[in-house]
mmCIF file of the N, C-alpha and C atoms, coordinates in Angstrom:
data_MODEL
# 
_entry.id   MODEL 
# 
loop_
_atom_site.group_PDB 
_atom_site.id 
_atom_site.type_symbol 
_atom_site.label_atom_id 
_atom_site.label_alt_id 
_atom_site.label_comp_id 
_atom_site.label_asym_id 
_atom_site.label_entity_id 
_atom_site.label_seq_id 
_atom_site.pdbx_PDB_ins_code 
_atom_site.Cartn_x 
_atom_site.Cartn_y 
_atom_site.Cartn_z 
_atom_site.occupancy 
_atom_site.B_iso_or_equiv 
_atom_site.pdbx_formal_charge 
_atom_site.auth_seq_id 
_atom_site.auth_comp_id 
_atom_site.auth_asym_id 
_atom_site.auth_atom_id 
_atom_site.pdbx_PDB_model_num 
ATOM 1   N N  . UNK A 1 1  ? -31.443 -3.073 -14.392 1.00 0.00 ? 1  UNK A N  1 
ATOM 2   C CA . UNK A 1 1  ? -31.915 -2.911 -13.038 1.00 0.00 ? 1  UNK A CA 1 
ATOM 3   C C  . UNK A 1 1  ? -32.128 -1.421 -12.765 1.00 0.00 ? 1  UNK A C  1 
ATOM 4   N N  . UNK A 1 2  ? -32.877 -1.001 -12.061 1.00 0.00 ? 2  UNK A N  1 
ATOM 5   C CA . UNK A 1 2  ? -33.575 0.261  -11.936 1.00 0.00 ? 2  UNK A CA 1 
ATOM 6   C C  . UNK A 1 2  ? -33.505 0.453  -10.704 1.00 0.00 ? 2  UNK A C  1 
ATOM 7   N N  . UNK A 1 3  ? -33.038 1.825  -9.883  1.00 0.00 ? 3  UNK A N  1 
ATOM 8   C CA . UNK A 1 3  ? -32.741 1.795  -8.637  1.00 0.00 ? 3  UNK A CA 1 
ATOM 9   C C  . UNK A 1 3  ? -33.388 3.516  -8.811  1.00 0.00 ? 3  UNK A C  1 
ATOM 10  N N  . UNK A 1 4  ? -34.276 3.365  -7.172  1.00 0.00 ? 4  UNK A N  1 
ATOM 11  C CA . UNK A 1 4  ? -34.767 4.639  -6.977  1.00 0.00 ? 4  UNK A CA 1 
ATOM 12  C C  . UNK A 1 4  ? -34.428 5.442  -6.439  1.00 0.00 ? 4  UNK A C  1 
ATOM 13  N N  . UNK A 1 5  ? -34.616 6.435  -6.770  1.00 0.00 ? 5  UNK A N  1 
ATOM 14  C CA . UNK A 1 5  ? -34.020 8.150  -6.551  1.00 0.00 ? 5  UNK A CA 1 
ATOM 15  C C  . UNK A 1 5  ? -33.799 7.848  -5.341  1.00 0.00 ? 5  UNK A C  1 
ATOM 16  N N  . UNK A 1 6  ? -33.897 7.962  -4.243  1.00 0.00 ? 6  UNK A N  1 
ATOM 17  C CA . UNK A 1 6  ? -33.434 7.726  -2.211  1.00 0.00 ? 6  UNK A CA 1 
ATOM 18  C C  . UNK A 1 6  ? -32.297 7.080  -2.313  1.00 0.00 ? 6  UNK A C  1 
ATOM 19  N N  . UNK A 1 7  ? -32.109 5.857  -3.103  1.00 0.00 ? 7  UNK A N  1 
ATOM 20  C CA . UNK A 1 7  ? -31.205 4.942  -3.105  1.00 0.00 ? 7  UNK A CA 1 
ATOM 21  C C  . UNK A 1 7  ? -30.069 5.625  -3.307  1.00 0.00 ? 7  UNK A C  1 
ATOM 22  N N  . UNK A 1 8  ? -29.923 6.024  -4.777  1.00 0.00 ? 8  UNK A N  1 
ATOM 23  C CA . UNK A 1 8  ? -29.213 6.895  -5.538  1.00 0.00 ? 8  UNK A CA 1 
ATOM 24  C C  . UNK A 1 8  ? -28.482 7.950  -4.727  1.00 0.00 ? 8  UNK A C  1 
ATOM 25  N N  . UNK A 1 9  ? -29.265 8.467  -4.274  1.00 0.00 ? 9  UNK A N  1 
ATOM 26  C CA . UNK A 1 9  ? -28.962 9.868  -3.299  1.00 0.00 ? 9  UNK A CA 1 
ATOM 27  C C  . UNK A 1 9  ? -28.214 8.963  -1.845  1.00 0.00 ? 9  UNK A C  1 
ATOM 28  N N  . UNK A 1 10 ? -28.750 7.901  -1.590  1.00 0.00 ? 10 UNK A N  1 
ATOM 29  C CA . UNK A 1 10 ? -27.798 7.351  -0.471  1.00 0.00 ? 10 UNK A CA 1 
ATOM 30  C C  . UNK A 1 10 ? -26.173 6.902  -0.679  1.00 0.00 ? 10 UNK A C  1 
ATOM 31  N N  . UNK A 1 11 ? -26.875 6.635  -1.584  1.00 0.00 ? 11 UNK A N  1 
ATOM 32  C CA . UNK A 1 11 ? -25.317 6.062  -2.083  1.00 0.00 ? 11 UNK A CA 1 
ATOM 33  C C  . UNK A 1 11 ? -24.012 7.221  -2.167  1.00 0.00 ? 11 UNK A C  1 
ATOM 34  N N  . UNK A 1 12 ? -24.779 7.845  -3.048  1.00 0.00 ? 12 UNK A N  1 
ATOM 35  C CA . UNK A 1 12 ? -23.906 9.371  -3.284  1.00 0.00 ? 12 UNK A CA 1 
ATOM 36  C C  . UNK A 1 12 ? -23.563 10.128 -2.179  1.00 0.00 ? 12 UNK A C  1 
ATOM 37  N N  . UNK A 1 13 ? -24.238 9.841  -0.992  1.00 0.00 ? 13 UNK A N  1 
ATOM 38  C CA . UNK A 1 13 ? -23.805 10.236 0.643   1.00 0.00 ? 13 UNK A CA 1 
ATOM 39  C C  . UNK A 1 13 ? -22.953 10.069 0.899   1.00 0.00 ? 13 UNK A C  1 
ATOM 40  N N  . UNK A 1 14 ? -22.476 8.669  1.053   1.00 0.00 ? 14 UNK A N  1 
ATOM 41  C CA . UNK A 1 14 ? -21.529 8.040  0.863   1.00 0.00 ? 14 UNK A CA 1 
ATOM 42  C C  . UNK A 1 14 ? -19.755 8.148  0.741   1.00 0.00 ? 14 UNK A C  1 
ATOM 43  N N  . UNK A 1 15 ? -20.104 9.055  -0.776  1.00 0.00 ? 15 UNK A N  1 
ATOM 44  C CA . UNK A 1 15 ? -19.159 9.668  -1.633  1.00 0.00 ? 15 UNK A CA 1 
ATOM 45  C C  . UNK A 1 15 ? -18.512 10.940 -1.003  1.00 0.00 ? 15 UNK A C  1 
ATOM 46  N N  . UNK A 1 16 ? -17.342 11.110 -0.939  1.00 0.00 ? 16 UNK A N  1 
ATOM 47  C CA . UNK A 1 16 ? -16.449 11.799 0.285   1.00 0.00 ? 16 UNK A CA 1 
ATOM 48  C C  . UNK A 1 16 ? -17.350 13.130 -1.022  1.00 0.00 ? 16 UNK A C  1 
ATOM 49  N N  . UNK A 1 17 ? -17.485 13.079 -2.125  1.00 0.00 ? 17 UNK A N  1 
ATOM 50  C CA . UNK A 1 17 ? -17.452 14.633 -2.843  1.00 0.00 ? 17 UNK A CA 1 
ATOM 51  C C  . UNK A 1 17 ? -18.949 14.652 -2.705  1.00 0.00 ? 17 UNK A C  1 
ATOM 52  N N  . UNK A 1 18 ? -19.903 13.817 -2.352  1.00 0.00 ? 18 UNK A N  1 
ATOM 53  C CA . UNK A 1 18 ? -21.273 13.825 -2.195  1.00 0.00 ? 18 UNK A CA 1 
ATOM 54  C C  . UNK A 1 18 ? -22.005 13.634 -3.221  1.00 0.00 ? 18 UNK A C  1 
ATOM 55  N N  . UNK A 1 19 ? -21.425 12.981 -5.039  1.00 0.00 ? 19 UNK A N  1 
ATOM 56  C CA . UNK A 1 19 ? -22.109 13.189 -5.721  1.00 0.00 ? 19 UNK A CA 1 
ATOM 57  C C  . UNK A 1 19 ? -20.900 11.987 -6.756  1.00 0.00 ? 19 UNK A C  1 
ATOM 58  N N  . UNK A 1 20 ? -22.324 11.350 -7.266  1.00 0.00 ? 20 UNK A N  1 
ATOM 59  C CA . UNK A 1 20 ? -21.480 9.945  -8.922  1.00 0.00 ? 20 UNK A CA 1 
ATOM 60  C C  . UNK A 1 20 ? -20.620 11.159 -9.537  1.00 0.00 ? 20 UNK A C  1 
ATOM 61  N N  . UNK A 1 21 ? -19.687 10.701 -9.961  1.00 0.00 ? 21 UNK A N  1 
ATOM 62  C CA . UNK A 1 21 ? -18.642 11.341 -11.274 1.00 0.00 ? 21 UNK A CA 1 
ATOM 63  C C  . UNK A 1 21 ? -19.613 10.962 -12.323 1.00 0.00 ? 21 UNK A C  1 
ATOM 64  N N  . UNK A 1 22 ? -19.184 11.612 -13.397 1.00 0.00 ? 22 UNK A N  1 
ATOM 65  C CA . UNK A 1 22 ? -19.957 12.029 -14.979 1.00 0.00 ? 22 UNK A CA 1 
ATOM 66  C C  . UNK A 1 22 ? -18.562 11.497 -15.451 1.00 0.00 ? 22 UNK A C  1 
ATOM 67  N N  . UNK A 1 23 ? -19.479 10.921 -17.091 1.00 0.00 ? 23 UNK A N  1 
ATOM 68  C CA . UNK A 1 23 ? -18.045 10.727 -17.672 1.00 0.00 ? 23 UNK A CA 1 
ATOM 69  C C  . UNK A 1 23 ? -17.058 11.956 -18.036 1.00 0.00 ? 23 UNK A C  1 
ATOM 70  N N  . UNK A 1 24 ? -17.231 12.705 -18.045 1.00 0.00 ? 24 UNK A N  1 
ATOM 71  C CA . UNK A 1 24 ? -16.726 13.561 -18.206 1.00 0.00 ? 24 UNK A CA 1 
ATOM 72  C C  . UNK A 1 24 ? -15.727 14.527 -16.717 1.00 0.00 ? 24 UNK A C  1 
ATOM 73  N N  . UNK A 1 25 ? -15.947 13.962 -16.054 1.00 0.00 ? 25 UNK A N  1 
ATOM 74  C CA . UNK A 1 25 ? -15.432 14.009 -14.675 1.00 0.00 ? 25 UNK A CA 1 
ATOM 75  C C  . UNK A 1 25 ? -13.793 12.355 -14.755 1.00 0.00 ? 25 UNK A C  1 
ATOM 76  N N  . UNK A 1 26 ? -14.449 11.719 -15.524 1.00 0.00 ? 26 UNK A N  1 
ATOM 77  C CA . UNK A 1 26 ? -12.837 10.740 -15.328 1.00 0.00 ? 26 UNK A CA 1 
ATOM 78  C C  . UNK A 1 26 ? -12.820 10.642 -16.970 1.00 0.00 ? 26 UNK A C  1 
ATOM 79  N N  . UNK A 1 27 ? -12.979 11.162 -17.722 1.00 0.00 ? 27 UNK A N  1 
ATOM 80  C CA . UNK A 1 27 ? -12.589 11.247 -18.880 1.00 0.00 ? 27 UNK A CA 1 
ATOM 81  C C  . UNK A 1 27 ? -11.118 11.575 -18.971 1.00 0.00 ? 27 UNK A C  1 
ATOM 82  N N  . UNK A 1 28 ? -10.555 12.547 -18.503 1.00 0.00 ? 28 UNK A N  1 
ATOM 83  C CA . UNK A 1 28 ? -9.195  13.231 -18.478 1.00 0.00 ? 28 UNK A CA 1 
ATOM 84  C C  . UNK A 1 28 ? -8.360  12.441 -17.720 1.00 0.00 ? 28 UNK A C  1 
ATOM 85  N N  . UNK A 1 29 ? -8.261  11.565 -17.097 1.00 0.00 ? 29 UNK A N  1 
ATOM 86  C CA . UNK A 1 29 ? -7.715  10.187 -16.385 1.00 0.00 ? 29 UNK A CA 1 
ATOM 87  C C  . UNK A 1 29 ? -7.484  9.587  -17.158 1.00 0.00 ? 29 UNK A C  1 
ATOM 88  N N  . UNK A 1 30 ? -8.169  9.285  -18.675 1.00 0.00 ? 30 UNK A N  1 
ATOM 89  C CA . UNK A 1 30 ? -7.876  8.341  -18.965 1.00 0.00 ? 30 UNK A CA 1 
ATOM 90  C C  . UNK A 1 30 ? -7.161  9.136  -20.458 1.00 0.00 ? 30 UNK A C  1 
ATOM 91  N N  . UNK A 1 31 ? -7.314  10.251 -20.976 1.00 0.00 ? 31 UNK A N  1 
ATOM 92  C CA . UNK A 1 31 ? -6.596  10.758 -21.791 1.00 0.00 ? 31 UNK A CA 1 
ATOM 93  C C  . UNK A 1 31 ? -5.252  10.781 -21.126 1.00 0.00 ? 31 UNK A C  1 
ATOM 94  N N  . UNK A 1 32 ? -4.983  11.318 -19.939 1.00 0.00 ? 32 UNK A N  1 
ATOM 95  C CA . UNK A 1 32 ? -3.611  11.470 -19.690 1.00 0.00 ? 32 UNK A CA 1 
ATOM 96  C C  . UNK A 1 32 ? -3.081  10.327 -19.793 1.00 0.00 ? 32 UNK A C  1 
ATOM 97  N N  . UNK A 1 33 ? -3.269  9.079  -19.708 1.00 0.00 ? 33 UNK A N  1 
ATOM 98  C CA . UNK A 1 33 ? -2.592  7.843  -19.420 1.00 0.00 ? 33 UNK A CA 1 
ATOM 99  C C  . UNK A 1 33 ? -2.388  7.341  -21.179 1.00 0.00 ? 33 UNK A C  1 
ATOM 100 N N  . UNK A 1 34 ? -2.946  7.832  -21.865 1.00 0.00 ? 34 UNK A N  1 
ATOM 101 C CA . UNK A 1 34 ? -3.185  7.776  -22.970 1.00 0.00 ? 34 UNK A CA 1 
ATOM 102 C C  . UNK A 1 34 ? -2.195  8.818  -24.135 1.00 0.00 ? 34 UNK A C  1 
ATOM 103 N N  . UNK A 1 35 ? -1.863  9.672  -23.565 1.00 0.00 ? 35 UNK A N  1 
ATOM 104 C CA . UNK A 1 35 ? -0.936  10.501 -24.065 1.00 0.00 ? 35 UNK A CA 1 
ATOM 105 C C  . UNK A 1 35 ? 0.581   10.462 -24.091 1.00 0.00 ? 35 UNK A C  1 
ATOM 106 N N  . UNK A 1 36 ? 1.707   11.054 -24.459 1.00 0.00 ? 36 UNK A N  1 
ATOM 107 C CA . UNK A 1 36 ? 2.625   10.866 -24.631 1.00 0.00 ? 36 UNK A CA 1 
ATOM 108 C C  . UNK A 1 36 ? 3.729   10.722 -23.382 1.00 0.00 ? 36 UNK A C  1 
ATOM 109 N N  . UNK A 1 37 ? 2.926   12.162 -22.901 1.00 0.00 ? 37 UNK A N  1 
ATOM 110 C CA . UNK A 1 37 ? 3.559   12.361 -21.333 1.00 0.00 ? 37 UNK A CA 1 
ATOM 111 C C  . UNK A 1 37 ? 3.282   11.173 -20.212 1.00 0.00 ? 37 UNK A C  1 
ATOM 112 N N  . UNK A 1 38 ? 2.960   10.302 -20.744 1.00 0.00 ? 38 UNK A N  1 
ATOM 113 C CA . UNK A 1 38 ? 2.259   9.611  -19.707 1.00 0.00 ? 38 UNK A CA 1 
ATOM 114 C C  . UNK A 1 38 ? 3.216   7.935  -20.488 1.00 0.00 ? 38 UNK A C  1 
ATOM 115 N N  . UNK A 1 39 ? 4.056   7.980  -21.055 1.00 0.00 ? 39 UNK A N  1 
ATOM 116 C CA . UNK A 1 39 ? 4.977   6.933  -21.987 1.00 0.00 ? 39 UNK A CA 1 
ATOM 117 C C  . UNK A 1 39 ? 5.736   5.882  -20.776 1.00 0.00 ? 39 UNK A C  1 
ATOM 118 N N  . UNK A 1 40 ? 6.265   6.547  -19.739 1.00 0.00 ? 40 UNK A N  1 
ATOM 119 C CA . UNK A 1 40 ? 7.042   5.957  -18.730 1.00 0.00 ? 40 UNK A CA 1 
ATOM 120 C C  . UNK A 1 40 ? 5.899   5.443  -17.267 1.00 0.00 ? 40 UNK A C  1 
ATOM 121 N N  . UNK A 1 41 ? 5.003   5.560  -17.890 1.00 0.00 ? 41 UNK A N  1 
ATOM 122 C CA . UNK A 1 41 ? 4.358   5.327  -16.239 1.00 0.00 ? 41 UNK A CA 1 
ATOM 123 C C  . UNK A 1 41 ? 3.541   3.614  -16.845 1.00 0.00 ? 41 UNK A C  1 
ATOM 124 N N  . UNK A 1 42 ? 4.211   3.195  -15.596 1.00 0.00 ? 42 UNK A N  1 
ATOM 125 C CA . UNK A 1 42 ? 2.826   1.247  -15.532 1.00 0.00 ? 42 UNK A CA 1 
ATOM 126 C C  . UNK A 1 42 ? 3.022   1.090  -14.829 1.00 0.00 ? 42 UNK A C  1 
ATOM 127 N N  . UNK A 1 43 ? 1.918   0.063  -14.470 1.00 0.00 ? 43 UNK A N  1 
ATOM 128 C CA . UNK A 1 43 ? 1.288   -0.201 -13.185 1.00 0.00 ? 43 UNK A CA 1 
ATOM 129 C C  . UNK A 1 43 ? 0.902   0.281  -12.347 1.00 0.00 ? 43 UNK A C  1 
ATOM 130 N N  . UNK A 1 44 ? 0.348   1.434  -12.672 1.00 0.00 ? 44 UNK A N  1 
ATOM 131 C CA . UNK A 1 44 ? -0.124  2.525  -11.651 1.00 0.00 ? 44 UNK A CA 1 
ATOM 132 C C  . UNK A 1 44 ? -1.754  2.005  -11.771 1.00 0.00 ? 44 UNK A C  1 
ATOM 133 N N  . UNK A 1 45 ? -2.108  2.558  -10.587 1.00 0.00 ? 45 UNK A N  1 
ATOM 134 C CA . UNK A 1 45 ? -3.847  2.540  -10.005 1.00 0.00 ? 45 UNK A CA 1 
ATOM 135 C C  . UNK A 1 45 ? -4.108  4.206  -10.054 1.00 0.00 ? 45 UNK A C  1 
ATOM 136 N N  . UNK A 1 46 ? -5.016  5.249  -10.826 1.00 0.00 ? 46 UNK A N  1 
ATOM 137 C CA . UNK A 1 46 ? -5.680  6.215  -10.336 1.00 0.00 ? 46 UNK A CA 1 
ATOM 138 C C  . UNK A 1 46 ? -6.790  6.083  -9.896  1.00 0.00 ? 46 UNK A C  1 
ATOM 139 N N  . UNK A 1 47 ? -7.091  6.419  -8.725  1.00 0.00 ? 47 UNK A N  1 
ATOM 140 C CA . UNK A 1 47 ? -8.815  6.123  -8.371  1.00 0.00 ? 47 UNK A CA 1 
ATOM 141 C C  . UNK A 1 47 ? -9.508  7.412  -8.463  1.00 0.00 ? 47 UNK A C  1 
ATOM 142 N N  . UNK A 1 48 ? -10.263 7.326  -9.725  1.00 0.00 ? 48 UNK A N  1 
ATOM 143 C CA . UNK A 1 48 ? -10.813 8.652  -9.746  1.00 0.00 ? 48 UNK A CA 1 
ATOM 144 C C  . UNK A 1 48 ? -12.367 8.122  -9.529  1.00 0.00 ? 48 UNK A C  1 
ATOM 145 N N  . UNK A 1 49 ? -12.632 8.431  -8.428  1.00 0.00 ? 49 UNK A N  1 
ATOM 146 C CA . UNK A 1 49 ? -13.542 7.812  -7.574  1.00 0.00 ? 49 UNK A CA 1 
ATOM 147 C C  . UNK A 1 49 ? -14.260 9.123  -6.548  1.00 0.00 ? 49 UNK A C  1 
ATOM 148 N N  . UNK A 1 50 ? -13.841 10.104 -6.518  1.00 0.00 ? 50 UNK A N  1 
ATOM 149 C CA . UNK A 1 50 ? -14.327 11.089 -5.323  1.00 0.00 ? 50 UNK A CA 1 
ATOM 150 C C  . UNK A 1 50 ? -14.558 11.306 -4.187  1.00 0.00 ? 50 UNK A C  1 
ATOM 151 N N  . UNK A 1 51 ? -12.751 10.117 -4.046  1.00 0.00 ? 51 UNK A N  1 
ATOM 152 C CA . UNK A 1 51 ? -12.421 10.823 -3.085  1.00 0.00 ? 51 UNK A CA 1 
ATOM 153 C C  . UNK A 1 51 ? -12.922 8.744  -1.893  1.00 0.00 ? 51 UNK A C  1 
ATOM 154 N N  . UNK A 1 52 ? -13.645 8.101  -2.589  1.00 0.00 ? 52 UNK A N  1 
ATOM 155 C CA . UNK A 1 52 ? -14.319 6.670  -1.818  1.00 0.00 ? 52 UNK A CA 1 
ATOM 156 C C  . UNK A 1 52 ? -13.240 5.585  -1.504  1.00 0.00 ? 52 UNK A C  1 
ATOM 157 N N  . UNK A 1 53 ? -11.763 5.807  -2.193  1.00 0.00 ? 53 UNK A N  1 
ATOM 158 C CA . UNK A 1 53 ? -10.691 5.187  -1.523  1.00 0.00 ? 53 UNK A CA 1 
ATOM 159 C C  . UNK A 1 53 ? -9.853  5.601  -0.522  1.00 0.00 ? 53 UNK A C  1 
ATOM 160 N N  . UNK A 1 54 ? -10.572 6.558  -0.266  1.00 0.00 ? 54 UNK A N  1 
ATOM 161 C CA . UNK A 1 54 ? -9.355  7.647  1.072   1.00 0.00 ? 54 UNK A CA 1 
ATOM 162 C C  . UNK A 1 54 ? -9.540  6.638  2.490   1.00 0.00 ? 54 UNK A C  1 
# 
């Protein structure tokens, strides 16, 4: 499905940071949970979202 540039940009209005995350923007969310330091933590929710669950 193909959605046009206005749309896109509306949507991203939206977005408390004004703009889609890149993977590379929640990439590190998911390394940390993934790492050692991160051994004792479940059931947690991060919403790395920008800010659209506040």
């Amino acid at each position: 499905m193909e959605v046009d540039q206005s749309t896109l940009e509306q949507r991203a209005a939206r977005v408390p940071l004004g703009w889609f995350g890149q993977p590379e923007d929640v990439a590190p969310a998911f390394v940390f949970f993934a790492c050692k330091d991160a051994n004792y933590i479940t059931g947690q929710v991060l919403a790395v979202d920008g800010g659209s669950t506040l």
